[in-house]
C-alpha positions as CSV (number, residue, x, y, z in Angstrom):
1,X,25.1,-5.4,14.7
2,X,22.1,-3.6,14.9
3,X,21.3,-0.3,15.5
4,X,18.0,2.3,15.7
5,X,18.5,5.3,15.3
6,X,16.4,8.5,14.7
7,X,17.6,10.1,11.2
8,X,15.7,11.9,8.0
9,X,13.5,10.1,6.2
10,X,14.9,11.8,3.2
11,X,18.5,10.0,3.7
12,X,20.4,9.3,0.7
13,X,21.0,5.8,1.3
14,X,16.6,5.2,2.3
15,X,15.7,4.6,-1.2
16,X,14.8,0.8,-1.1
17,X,13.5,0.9,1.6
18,X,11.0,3.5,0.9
19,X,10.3,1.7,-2.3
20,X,9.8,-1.6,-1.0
21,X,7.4,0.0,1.7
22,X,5.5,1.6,-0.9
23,X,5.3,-1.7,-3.0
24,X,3.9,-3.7,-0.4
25,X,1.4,-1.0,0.2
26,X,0.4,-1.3,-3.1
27,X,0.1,-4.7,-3.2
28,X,-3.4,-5.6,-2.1
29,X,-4.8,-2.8,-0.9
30,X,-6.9,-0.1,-3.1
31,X,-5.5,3.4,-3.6
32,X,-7.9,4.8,-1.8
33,X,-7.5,2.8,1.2
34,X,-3.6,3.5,1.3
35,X,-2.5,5.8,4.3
36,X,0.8,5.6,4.1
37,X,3.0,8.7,4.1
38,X,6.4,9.3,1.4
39,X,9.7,10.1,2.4
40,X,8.9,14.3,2.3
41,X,5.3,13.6,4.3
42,X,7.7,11.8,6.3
43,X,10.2,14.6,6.9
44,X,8.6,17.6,9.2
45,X,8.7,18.1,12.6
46,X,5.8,16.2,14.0
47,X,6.8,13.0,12.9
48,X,9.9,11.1,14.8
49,X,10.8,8.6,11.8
50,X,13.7,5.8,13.0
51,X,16.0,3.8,10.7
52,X,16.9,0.1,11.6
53,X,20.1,-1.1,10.5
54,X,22.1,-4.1,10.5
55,X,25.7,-3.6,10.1
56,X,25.2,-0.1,8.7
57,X,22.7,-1.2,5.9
58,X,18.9,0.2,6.2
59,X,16.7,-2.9,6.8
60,X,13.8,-1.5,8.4
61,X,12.1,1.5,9.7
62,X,8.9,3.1,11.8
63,X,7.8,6.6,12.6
64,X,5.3,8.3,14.9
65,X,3.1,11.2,13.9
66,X,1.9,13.6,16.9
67,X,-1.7,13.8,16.9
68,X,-2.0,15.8,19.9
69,X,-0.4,16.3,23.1
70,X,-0.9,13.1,24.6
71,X,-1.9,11.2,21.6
72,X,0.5,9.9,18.7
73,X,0.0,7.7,15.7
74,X,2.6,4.8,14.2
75,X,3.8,5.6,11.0
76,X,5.0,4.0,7.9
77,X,6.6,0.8,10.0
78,X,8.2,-1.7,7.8
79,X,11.1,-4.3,7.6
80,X,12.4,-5.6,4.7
81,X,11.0,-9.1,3.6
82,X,14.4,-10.5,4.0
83,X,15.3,-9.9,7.1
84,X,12.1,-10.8,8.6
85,X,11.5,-13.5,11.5
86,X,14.2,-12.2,13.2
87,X,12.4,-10.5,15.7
88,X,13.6,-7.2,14.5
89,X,9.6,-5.7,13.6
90,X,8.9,-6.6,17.5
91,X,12.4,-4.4,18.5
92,X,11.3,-1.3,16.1
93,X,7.8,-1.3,17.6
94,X,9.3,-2.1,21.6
95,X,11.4,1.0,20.1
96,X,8.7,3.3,18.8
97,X,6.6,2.5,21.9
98,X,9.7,3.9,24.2
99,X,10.5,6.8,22.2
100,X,6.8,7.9,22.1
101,X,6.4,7.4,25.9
102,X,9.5,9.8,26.5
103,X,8.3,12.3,24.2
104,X,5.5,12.3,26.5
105,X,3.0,10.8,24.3
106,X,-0.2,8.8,27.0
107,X,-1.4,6.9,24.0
108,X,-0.6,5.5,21.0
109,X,-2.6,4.4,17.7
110,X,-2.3,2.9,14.4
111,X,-4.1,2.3,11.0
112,X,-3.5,-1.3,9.4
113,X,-5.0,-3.3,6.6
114,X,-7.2,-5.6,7.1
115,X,-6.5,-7.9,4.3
116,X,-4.5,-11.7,5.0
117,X,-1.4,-10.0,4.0
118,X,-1.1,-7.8,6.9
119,X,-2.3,-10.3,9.6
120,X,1.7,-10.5,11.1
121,X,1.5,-7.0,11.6
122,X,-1.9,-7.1,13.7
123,X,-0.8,-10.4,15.9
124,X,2.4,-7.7,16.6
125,X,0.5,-5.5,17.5
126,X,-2.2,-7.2,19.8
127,X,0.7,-8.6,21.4
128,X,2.2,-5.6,21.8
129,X,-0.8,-4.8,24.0
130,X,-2.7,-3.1,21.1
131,X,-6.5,-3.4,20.7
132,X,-8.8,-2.5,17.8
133,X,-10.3,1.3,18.3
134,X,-12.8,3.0,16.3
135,X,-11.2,5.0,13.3
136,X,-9.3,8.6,15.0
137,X,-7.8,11.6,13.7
138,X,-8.7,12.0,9.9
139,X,-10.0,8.8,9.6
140,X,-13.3,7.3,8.8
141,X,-14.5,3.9,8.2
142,X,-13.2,1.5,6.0
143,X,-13.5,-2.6,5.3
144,X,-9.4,-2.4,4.5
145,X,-8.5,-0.7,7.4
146,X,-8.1,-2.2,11.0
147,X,-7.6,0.6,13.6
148,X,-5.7,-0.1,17.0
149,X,-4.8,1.9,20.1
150,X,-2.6,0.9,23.3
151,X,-2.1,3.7,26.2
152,X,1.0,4.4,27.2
153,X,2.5,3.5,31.0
């Protein structure tokens, strides 16, 4: 059974997850290219942060940081390597993408690498209706980052 569900990003049982997410960051891309935000960064009130689970364990999870009134930024949107292919990182962005439009958010942007490893994540994203965007809100250019944008109906 699988579930999403808004909760802390600070849970007790969020650990791996986190870890694993910050590992893969790591991975390939320089620290200096690495936006990602920790579990505190993670836990205040302008970010909605969701935990995936399947059959009550925490297998993946995805966030959105306001920006502005209309305008809100994916965050920190992972699945866990083995649970992947199951179509669940399509349902946690289809679910970030309905939670941000009923908070009232008009658009919707992201900052992903640009490296081979994270070439699933763009194809989900451009089929999500995504498209690349010039580099927003606290962000400037750089050869590891891809930025994307999709407005909200």
């Amino acid at each position: 059974m699988i579930t999403i569900q808004r909760e802390s990003p600070v849970g007790p049982d969020l650990g791996f997850l986190m870890q694993r997410h910050t590992e893969d960051m790591h991975a390939d891309t320089p620290p200096e290219s690495i936006h990602m935000m920790d579990a505190n960064a993670l836990a205040v009130p302008e970010v909605a942060f969701f935990v995936m689970r399947d059959a009550g364990q925490p297998v993946a999870m995805g966030a959105f940081k306001r920006i502005d009134a209309g305008h809100a930024e994916i965050k920190s949107m992972h699945v866990l390597v083995e649970v992947r292919g199951r179509g669940l990182s399509r349902r946690m962005l289809d679910h970030l993408l309905a939670e941000a439009h009923a908070a009232g958010f008009t658009r919707l942007s992201l900052e992903t690498g640009s490296q081979a490893m994270f070439l699933p994540a763009r194809r989900l994203y451009e089929t999500a209706g995504f498209t690349e965007c010039p580099p927003f809100e606290g962000y400037g250019p750089d050869v590891n980052s891809v930025y994307m944008t999709k407005e909200l109906a």
